[in-house]
Backbone as ProteinMPNN parsed JSONL, in Angstrom:
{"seq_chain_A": "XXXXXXXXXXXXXXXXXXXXXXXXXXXXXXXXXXXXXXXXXXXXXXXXXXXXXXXXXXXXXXXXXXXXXXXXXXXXXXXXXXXXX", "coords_chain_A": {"N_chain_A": [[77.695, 11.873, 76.64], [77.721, 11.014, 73.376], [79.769, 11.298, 70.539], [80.98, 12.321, 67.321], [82.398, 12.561, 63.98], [81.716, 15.52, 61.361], [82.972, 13.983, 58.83], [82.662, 11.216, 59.41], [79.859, 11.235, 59.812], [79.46, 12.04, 56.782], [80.411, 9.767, 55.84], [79.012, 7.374, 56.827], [75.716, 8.288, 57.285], [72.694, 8.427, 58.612], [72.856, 6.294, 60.332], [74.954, 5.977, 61.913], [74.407, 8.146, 63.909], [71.55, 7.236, 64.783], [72.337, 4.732, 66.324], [74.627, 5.621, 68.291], [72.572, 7.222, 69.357], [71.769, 4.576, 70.846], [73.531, 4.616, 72.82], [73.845, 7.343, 74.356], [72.232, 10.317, 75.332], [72.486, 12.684, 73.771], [74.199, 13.333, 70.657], [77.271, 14.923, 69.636], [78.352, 16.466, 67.078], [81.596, 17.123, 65.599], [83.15, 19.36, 63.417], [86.04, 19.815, 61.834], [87.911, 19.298, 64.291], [86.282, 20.727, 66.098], [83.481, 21.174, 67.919], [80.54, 21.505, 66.507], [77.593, 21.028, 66.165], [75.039, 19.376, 67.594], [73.266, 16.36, 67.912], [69.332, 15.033, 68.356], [66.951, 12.965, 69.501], [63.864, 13.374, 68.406], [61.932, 13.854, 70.685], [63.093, 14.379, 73.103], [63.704, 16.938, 72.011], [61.722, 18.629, 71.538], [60.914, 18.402, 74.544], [62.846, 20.037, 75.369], [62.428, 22.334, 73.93], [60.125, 23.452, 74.92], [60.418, 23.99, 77.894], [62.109, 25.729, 77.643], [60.542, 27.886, 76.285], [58.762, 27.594, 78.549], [60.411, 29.133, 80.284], [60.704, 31.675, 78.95], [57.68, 32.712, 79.503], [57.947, 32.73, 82.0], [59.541, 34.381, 82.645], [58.645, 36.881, 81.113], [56.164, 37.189, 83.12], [57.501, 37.621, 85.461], [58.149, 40.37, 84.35], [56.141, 41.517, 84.321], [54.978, 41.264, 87.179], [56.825, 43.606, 88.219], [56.385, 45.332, 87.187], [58.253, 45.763, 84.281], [57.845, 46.893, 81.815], [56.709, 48.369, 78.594], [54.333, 50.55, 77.375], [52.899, 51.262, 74.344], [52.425, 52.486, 70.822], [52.331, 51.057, 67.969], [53.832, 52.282, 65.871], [55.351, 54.074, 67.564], [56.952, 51.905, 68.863], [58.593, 51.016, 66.497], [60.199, 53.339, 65.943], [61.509, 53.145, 68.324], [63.129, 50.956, 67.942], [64.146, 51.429, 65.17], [65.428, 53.927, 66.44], [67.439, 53.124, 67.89], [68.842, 50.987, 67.073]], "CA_chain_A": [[77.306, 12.398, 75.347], [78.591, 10.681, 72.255], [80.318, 12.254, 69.56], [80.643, 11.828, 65.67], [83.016, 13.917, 63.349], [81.677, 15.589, 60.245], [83.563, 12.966, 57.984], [81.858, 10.09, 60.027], [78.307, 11.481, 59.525], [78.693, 11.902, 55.904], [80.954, 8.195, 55.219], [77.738, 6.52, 57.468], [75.165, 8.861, 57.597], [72.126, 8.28, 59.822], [73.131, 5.011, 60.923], [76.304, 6.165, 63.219], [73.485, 8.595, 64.95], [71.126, 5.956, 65.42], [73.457, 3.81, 67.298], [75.03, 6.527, 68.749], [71.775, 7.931, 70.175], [70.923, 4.037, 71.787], [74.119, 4.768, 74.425], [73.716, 8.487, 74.48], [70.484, 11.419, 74.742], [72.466, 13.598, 72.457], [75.561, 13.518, 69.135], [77.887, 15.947, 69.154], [78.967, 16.363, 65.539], [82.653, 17.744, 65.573], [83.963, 19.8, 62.113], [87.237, 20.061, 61.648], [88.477, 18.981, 65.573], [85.892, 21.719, 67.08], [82.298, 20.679, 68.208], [79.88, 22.134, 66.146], [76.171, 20.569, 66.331], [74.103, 18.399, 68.441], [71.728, 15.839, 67.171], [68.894, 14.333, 69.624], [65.788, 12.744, 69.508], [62.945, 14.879, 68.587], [61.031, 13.947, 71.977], [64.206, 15.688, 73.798], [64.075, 18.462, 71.374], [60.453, 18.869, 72.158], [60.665, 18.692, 75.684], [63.793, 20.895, 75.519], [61.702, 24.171, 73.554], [58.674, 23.431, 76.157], [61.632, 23.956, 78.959], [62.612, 27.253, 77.333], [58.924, 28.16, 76.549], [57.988, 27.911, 79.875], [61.041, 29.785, 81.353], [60.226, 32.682, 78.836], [56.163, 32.609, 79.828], [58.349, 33.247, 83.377], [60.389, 35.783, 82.525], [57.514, 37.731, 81.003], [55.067, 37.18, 83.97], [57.966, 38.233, 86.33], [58.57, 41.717, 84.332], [54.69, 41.776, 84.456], [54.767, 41.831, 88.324], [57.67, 44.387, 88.846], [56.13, 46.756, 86.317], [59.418, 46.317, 83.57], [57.35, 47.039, 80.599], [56.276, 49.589, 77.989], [53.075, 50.814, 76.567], [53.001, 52.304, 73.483], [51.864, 52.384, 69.469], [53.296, 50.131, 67.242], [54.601, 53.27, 65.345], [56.301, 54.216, 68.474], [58.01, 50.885, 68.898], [59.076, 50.818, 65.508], [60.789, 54.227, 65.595], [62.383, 52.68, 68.958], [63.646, 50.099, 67.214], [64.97, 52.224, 64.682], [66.717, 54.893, 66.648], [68.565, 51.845, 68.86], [69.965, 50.777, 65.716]], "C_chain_A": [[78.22, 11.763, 74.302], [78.813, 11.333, 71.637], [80.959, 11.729, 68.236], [81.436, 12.844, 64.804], [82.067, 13.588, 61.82], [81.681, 14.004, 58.937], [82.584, 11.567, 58.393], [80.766, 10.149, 59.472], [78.311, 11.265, 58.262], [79.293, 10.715, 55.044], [79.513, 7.381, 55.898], [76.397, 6.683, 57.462], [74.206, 8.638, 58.714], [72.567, 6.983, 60.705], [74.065, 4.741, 61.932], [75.083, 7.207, 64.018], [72.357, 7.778, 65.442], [72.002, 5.175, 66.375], [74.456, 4.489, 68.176], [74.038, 7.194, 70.238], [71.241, 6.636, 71.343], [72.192, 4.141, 72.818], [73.744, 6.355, 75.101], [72.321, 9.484, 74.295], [70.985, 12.474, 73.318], [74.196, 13.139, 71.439], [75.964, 14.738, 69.164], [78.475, 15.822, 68.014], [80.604, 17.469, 65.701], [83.177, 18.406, 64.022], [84.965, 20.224, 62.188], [88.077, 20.498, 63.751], [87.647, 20.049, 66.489], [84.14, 21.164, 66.982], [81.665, 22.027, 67.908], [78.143, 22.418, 66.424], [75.759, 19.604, 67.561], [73.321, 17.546, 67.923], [70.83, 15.108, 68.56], [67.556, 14.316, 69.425], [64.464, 13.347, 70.136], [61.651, 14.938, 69.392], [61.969, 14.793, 72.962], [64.221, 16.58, 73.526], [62.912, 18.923, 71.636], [60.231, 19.659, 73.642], [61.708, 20.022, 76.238], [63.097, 22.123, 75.103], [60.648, 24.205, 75.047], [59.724, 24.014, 77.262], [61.478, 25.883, 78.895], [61.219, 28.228, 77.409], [58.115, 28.584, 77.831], [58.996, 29.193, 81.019], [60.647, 31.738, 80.305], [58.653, 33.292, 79.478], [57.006, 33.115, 81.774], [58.529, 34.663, 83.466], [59.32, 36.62, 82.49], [56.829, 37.938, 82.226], [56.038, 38.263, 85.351], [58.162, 39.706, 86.097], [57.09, 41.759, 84.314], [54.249, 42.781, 86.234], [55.757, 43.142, 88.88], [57.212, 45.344, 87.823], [57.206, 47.144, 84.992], [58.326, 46.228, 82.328], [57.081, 48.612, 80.111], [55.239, 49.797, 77.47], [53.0, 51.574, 75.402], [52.234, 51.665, 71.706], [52.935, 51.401, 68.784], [54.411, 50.954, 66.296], [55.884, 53.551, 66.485], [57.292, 53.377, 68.653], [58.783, 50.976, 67.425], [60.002, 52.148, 65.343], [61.764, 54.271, 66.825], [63.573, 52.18, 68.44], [65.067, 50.778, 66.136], [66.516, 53.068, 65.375], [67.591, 53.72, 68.113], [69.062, 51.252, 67.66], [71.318, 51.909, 65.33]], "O_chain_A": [[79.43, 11.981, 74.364], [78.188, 12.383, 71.789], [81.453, 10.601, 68.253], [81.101, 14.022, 64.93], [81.757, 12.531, 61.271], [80.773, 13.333, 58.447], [81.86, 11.036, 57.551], [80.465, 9.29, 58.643], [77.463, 10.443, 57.915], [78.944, 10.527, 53.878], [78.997, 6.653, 55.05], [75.678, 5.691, 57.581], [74.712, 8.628, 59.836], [72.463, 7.045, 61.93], [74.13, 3.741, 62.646], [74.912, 6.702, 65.127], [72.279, 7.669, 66.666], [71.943, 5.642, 67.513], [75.162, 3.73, 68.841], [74.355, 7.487, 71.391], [70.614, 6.936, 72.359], [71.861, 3.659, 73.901], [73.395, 6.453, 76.277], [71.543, 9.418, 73.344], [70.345, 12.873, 72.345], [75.148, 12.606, 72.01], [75.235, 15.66, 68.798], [79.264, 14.879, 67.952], [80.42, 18.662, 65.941], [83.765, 17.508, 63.42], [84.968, 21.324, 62.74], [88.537, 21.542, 64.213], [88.156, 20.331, 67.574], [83.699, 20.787, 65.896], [81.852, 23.122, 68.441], [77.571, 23.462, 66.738], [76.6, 19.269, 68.394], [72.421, 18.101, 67.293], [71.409, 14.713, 69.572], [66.92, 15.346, 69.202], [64.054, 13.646, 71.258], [60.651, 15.614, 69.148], [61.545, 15.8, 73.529], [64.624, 17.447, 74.302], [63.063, 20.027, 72.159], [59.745, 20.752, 73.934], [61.475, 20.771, 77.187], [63.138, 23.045, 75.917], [60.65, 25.025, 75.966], [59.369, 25.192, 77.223], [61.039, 26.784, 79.609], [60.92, 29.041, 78.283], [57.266, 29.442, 78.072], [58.617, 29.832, 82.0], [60.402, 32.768, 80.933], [58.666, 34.44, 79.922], [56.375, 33.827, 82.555], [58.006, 35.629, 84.021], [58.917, 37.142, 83.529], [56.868, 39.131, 82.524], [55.581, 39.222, 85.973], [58.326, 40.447, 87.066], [57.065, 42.987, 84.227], [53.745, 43.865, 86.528], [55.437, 43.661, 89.95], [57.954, 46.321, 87.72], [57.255, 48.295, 84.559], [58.096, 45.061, 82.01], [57.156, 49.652, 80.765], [55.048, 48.825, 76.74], [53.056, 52.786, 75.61], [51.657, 50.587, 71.566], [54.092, 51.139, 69.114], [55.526, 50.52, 66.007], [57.072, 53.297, 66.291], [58.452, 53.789, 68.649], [59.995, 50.997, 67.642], [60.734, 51.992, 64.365], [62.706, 55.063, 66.789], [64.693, 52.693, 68.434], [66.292, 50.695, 66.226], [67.727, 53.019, 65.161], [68.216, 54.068, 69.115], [70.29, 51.22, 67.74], [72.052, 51.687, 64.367]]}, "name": "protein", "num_of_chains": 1, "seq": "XXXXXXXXXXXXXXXXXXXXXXXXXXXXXXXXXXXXXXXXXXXXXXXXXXXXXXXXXXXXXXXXXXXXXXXXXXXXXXXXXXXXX"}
């Protein structure tokens, strides 16, 4: 993973992540000596939500089969909501 401070990004701007991204899949952007961001080409970032996407579409299906759910009014949820606050 390459890496890029703050200062770098905004003395070069895209042009140190370009060239950055042809050794590396992702830029870590560092601010002030602590790694803040990521940058990474938005076919990785793509395939990366789809990833997540699909592991929620899991999750769900799995509390589907074990019965972890609730049924109720939207009033009801909303006064959930509430008193868990």
């Amino acid at each position: 993973m390459a890496s890029v401070t703050a200062n770098e990004l905004k003395t070069k701007g895209v042009s140190i992540v370009e060239e950055s991204l042809k050794y590396a899949d992702e830029v870590v952007v560092s601010v002030r000596g602590r790694d803040r961001f990521v940058i990474m080409d938005m076919d990785k970032y793509a395939k990366l939500r789809e990833y997540e996407l699909e592991c929620a579409i899991n999750e769900a299906r799995n509390d589907l089969e074990k019965g972890a759910y609730k049924t109720h009014s939207v009033a009801e949820h909303i006064n959930q909501i509430q008193d868990d606050l």
